[in-house]
C-alpha positions in Angstrom: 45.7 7.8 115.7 43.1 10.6 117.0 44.5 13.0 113.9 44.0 10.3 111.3 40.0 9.6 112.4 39.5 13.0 112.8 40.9 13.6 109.1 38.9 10.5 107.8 35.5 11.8 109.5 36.5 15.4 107.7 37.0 13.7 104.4 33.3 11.4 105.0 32.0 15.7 105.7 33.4 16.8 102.6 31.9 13.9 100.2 28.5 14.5 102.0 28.7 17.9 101.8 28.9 17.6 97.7 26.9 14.9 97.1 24.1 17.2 98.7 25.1 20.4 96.7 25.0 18.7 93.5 21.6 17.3 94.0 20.6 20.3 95.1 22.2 22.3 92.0 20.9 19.3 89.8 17.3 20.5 91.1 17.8 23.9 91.2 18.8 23.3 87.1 15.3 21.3 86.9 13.6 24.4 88.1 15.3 26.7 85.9 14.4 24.6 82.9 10.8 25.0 84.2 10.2 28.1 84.5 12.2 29.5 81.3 11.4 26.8 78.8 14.4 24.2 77.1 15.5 24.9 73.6 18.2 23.0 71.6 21.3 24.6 69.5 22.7 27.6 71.9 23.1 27.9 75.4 20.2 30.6 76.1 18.4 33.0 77.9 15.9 34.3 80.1 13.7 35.3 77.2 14.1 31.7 75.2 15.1 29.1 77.6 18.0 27.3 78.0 19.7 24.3 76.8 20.9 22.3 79.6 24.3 23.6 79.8 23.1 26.8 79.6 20.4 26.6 82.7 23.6 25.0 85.0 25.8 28.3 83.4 22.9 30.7 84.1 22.2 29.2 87.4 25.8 29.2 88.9 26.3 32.8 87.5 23.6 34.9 87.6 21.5 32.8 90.4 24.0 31.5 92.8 26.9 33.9 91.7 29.3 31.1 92.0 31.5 29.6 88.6 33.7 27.6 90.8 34.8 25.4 88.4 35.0 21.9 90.6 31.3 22.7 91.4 30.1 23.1 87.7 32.4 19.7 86.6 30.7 17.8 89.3 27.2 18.8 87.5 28.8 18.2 84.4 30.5 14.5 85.2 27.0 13.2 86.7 25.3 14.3 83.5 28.2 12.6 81.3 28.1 9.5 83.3 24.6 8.8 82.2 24.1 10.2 78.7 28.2 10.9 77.7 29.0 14.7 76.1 25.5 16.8 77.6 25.7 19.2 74.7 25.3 16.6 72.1 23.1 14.7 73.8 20.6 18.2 74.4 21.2 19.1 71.0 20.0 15.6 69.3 16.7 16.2 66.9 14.2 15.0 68.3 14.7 15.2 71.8 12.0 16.1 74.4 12.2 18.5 77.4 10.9 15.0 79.1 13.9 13.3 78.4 16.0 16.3 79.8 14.2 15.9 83.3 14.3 12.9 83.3 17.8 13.0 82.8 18.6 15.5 85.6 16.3 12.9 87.8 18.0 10.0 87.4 22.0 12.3 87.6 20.1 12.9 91.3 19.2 9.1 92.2 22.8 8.4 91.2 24.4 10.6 93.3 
């Protein structure tokens, strides 16, 4: 019995734990699209900005130095669950840098 709430109490540590990192890498996106600008059409750099996808890719690679995969799908999914396929969505004419943070705000409410 002691095993099986120990492992439950692990489990409650572990969904915590990730719900925190992803708002945290949801924010940490944010700033990245702040500082370097958004564009539309290709992922990015530095230089021009980034799409959306291409902020979260620049900021697990080259900031965090991290492409776990589970981490990046976690940022993906709480996109998705809100807008449905991110690059399409970013990539609409007509869409506003607004409506990409506002985006990323309401993926971090949700989590």
């Amino acid at each position: 019995m002691l095993r099986t709430g120990l492992l439950w109490k692990w489990r409650i540590l572990v969904i915590f734990s990730h719900k925190k990192q992803l708002r945290n890498d949801l924010d940490e996106i944010q700033n990245i699209l702040l500082q370097y600008g958004w564009i539309q059409g290709n992922p990015g750099s530095t230089e021009t900005g980034f799409c959306l996808i291409g902020a979260a890719n620049y900021y697990f690679e080259a900031i965090e130095h991290d492409a776990n995969q589970k981490r990046i799908d976690r940022v993906k999914d709480a996109l998705e669950s809100i807008v449905g396929t991110v690059w399409v969505w970013n990539d609409k004419p007509g869409r506003t840098l607004d409506e990409v943070l506002i985006l990323i705000n309401q993926a971090i409410e949700a989590v």
